[in-house]
C-alpha positions as CSV (number, residue, x, y, z in Angstrom):
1,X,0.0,0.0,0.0
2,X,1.6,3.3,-0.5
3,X,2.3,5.5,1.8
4,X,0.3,8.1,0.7
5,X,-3.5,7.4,0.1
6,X,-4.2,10.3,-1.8
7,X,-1.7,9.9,-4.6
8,X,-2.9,6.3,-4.7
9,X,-6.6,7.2,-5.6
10,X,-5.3,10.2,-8.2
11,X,-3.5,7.8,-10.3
12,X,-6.4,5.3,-10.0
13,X,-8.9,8.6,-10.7
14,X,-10.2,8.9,-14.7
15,X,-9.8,12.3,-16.3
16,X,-13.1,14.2,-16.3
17,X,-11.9,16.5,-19.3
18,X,-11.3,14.3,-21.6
19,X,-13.0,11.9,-23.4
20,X,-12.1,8.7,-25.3
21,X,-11.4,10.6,-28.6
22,X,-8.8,13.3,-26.4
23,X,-11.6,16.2,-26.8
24,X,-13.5,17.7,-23.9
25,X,-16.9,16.9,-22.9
26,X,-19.2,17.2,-20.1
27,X,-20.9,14.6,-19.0
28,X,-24.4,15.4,-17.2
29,X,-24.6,11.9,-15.6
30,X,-21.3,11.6,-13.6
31,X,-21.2,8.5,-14.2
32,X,-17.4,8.5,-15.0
33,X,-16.1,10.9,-11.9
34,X,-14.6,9.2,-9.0
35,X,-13.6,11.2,-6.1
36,X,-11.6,9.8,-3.2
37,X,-13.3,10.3,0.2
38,X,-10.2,10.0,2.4
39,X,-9.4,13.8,0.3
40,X,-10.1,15.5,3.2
41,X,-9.1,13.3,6.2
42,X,-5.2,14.3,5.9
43,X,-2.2,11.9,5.8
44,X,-2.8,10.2,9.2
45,X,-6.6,9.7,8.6
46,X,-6.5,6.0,7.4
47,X,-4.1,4.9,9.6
48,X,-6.9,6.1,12.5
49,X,-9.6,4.1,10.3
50,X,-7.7,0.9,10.6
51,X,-7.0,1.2,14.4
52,X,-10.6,1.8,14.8
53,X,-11.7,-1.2,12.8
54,X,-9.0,-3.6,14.7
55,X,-10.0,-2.4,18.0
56,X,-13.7,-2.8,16.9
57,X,-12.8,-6.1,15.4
58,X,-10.8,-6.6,19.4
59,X,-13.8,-5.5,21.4
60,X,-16.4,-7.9,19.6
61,X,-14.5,-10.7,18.7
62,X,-12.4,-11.1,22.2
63,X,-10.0,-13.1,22.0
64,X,-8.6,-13.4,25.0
65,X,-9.3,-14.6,28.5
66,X,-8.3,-14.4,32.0
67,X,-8.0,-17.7,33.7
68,X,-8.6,-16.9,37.9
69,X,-7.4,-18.8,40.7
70,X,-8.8,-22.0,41.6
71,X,-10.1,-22.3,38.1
72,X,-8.0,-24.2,34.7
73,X,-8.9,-23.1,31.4
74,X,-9.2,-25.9,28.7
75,X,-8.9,-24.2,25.1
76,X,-10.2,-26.1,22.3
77,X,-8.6,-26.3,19.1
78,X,-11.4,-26.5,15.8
79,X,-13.3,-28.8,18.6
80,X,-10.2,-30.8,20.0
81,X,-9.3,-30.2,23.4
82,X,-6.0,-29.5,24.6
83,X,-4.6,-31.9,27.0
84,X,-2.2,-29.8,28.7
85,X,-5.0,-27.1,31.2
86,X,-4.6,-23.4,31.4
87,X,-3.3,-21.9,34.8
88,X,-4.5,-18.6,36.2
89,X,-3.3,-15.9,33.8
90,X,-4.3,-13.9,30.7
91,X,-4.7,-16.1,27.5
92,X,-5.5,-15.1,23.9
93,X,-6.7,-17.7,21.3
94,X,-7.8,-16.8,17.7
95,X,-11.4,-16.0,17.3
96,X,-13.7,-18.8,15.2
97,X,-11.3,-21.2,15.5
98,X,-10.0,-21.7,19.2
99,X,-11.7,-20.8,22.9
100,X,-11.3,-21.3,26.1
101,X,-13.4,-22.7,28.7
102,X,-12.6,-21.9,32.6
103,X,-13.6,-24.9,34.7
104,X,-13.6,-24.3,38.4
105,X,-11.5,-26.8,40.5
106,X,-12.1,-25.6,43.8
107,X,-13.7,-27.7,46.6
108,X,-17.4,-28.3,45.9
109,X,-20.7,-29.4,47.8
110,X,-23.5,-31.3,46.7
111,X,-26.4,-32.3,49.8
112,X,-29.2,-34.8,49.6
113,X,-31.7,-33.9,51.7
114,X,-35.6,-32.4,51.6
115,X,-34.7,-29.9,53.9
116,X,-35.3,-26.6,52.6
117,X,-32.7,-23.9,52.9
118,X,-32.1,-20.4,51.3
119,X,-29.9,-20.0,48.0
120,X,-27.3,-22.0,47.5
121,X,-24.1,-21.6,45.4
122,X,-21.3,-18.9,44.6
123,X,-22.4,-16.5,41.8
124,X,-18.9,-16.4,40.3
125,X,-18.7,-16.3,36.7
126,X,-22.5,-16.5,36.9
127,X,-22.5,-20.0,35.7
128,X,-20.6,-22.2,38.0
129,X,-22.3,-22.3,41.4
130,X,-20.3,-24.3,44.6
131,X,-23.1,-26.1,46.2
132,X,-25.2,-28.5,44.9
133,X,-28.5,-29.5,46.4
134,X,-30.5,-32.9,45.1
135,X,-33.4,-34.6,47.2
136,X,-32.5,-37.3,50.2
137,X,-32.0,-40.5,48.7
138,X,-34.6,-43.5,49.1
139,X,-33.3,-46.8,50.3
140,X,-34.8,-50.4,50.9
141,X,-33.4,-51.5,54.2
142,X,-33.6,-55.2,53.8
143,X,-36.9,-56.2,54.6
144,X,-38.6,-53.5,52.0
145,X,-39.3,-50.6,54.2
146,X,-38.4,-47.1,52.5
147,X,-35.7,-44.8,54.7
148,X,-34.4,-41.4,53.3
149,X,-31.0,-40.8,53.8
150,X,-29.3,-37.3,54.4
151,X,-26.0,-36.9,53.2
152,X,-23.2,-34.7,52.4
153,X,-20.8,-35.1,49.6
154,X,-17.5,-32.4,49.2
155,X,-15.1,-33.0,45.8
156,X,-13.2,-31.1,43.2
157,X,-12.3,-31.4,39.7
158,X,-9.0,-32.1,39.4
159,X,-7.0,-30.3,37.7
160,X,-4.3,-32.0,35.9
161,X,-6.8,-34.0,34.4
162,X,-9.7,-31.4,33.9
163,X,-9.5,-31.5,29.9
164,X,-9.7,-35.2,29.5
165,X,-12.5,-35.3,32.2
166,X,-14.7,-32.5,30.2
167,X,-13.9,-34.2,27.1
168,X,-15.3,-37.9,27.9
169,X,-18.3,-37.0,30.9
170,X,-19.0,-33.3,29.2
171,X,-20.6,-30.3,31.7
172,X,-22.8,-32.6,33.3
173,X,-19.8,-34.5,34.9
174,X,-20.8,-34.6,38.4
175,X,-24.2,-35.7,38.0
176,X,-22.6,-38.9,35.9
177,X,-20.1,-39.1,38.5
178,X,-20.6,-38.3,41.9
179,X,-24.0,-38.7,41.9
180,X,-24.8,-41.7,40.4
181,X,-21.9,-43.3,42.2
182,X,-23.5,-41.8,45.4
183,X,-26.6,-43.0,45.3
184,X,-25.1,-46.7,44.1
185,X,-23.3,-47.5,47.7
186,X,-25.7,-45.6,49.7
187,X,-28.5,-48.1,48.4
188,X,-26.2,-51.3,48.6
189,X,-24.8,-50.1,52.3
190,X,-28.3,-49.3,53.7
191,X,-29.8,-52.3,51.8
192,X,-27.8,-54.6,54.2
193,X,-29.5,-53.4,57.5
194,X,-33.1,-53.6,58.8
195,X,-34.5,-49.8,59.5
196,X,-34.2,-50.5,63.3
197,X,-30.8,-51.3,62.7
198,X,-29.7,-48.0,61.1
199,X,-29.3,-45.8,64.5
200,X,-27.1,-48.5,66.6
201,X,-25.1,-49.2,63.2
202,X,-24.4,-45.5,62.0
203,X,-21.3,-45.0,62.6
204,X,-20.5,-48.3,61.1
205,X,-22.8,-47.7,58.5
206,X,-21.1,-44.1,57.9
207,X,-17.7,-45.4,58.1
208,X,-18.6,-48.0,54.9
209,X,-20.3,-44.8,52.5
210,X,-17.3,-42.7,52.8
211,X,-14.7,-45.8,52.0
212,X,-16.9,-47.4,49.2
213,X,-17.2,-44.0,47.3
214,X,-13.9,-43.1,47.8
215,X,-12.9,-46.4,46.5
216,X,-15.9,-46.5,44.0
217,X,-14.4,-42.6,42.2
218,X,-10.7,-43.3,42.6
219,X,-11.0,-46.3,40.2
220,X,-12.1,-44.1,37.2
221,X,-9.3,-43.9,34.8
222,X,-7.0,-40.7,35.7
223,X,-8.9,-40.2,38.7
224,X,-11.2,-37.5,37.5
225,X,-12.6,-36.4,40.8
226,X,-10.9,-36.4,44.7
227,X,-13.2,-36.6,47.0
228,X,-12.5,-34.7,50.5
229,X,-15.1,-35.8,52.4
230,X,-18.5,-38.2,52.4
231,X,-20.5,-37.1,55.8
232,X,-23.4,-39.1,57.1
233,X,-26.0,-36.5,58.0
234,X,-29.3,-37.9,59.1
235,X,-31.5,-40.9,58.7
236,X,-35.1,-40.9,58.0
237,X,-37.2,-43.9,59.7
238,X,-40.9,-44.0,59.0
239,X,-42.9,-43.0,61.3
240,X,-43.8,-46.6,63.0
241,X,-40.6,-47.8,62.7
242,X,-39.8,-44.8,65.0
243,X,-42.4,-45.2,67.4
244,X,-41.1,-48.5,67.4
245,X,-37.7,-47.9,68.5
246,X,-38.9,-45.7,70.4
247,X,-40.8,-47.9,73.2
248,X,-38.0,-50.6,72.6
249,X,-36.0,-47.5,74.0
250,X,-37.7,-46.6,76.7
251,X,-38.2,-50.3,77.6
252,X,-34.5,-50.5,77.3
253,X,-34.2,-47.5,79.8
254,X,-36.8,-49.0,82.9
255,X,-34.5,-52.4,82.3
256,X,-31.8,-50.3,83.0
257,X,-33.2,-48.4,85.8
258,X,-34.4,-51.8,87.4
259,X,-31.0,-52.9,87.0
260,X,-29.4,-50.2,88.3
261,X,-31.9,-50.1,91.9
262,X,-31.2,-53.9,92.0
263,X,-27.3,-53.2,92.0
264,X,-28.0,-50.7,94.2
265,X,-30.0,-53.0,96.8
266,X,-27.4,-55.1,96.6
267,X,-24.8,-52.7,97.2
268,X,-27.0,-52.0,100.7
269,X,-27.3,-55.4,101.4
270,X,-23.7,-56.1,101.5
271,X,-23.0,-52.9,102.9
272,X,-25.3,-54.1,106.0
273,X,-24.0,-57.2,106.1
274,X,-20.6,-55.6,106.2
275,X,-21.5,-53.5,109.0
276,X,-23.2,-56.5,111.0
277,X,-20.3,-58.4,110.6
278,X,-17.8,-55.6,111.7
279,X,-20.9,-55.1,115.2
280,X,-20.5,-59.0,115.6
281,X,-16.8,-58.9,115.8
282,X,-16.8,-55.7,117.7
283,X,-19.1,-57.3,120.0
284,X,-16.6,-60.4,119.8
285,X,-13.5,-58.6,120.8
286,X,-15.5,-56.8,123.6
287,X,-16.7,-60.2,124.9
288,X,-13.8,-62.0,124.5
289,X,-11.6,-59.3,126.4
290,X,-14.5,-58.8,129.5
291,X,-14.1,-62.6,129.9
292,X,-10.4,-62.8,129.5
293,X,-10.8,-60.0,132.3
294,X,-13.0,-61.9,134.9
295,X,-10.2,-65.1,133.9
296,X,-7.7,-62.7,134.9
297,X,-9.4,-61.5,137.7
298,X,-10.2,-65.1,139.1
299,X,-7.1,-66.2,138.3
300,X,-5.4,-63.1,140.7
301,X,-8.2,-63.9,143.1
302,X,-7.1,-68.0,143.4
303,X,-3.8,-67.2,143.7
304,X,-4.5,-64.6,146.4
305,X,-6.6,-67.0,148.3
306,X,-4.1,-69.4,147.7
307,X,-1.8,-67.3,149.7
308,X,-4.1,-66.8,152.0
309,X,-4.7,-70.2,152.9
310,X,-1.7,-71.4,153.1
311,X,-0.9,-68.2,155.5
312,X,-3.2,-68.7,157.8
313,X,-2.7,-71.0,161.0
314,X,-4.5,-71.8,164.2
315,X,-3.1,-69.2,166.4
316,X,-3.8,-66.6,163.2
317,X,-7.9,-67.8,163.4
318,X,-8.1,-67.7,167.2
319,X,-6.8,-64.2,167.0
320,X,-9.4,-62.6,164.4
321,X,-12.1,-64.3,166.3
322,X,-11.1,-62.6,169.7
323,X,-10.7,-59.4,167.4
324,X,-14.4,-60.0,166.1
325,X,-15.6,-60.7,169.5
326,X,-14.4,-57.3,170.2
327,X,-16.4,-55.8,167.9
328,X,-19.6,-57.5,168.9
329,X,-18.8,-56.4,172.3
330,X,-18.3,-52.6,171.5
331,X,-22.2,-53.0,169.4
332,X,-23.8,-54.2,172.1
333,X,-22.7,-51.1,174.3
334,X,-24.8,-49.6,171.9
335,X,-27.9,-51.5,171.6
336,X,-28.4,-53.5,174.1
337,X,-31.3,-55.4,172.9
338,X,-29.8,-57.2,170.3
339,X,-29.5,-61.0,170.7
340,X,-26.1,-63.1,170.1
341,X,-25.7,-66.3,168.2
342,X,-22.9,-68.9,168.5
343,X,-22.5,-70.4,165.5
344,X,-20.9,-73.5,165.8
345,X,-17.3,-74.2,164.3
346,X,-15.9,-71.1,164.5
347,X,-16.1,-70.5,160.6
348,X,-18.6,-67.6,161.3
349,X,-17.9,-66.6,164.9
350,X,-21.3,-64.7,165.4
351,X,-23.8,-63.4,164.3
352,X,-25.9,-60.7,165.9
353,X,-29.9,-59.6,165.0
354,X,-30.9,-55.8,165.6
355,X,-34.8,-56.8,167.2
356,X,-35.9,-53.1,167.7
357,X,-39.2,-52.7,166.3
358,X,-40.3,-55.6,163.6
359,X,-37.8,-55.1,160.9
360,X,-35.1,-57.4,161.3
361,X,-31.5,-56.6,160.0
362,X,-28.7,-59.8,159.9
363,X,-25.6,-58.5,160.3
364,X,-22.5,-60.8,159.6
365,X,-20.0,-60.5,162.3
366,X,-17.3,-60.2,159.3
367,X,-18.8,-57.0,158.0
């Protein structure tokens, strides 16, 4: 192109003056005159016009994008994907015949439950929410009966692998995916039990749906999903089968209570019998040492008559019989009524009876 426009369109311009024949003539129509419109526009003018159509051409077409943190961007080549992900970053692509899709790989949520609860999911890139929320999944237990499970699933696309994962399960990956494998060992897991089994088996029960999902997503090929976690939220009995376990509860709890007052009687019992046995050989041990004392005591008391006995002699008797006398003597200085009797022997030398009045007093002679 040259460099300037306006000499460009003068050469290419026919002369209005002359005609075929080299003679002047004016034609009425115009068909023949051919005037350049960039004239008047100046040397710089088309260079403007072209900026104006590329940034035109930038500003609808856009190609470019910018890839955001926890996000990859897979750009598709005339309909092949790439295998290799975008990270975070600016990234152009020609128009028509290449884009890019962002694909969030952050950690998502997706609930089963019938709870109702306000609005759910991030409005980032107004597409892609993070929270997912499908009804409570209905199980058989074994013998038929419908329960609703509540459960809580978080997972995340990962990223390495993001391309290959949109290209085989598409946008609708986690419904092909994590749901469909979620339901699978939730109704095989549950299926196992009885629905009055479920509350004394959930942790079990729990324990199982997390490890078989796990295991159930991991063996895709590349691993297209990791799951963080697989929480057990509630179980939903019918109604009877609740009032069921409910007065097999409470029948439970009087057992217990029955149990609990008979260990406690028992407790009592031997406490009592613990203290009657520590009475009985209280009352032993106090026995035993009063009659070891009166043992003692007659034992002291023998040996002191002993040496009594064999310390005493004629002379000794005759002696504390005078001295007795004596004393008989000196009471009746004092009453002189009383009467005297011998007793024979000398074991008891007399004995003396107060007869003032009727009462009668014996008096030994050894007091």
């Amino acid at each position: 192109m040259p460099a300037d426009m306006n000499d460009y369109f003068k050469k290419k311009r026919p002369n209005n003056n002359t005609n075929n024949n080299g003679s002047n003539s004016n034609n009425s129509g115009g068909g023949n005159n051919f005037e350049n419109p960039l004239n008047n526009i100046g040397k710089g003018g088309p260079w403007i016009v072209i900026l104006i159509a590329i940034g035109f051409a930038f500003f609808v077409l856009k190609p470019f994008t910018i890839i955001n943190s926890g996000e990859v961007g897979i750009k598709v080549n005339t309909g092949k994907f790439e295998p290799t992900p975008l990270k975070a970053g600016l990234h152009f692509f020609i128009p028509v015949f290449q884009k890019i899709i962002p694909v969030n790989t952050r950690i998502r949520l997706i609930t089963y439950s019938d709870v109702s609860t306000g609005a759910i999911g991030d409005s980032y890139r107004g597409f892609e929410g993070g929270l997912r929320r499908n009804p409570a999944i209905s199980v058989l237990d074994r013998r038929g009966l419908t329960v609703k499970i509540d459960i809580a699933v978080q997972y995340r696309l990962k990223a390495e692998t993001a391309p290959a994962t949109i290209e085989k399960w598409g946008s609708s990956w986690e419904e092909k995916i994590i749901n469909s494998k979620v339901r699978e060992v939730v109704r095989d897991v549950v299926g196992q039990y009885t629905a009055e089994q479920l509350p004394e088996m959930r942790n079990e029960i729990a324990a199982a749906i997390e490890t078989k999902v796990k295991q159930s997503v991991d063996e895709l090929p590349n691993q297209p999903v990791i799951l963080a976690s697989v929480e057990l939220r509630t179980i939903n009995l019918p109604t009877k089968i609740k009032d069921q376990i409910e007065r097999v509860q409470i029948a439970k709890q009087e057992v217990t209570i029955a149990e609990q007052e008979k260990e406690k009687a028992k407790q009592q019992a031997q406490k009592a019998a613990e203290v009657a046995r520590g009475e009985a050989e209280r009352n032993r041990i106090e026995a035993q040492g009063e009659a070891d004392k009166i043992r003692i005591e007659a034992e002291e008391q023998a040996k002191a008559n002993t040496l009594i006995s064999s310390s005493l002699t004629q002379e000794l008797l005759q002696l504390e019989q005078i001295k007795t006398q004596g004393k008989f003597n000196d009471a009746l200085k004092v009453n002189k009524d009383a009467k005297i009797f011998l007793t024979p022997g000398g074991a008891v030398p007399n004995i003396w009876v107060n007869t003032q009045g009727k009462e009668q007093k014996a008096v030994s002679a050894q007091q």
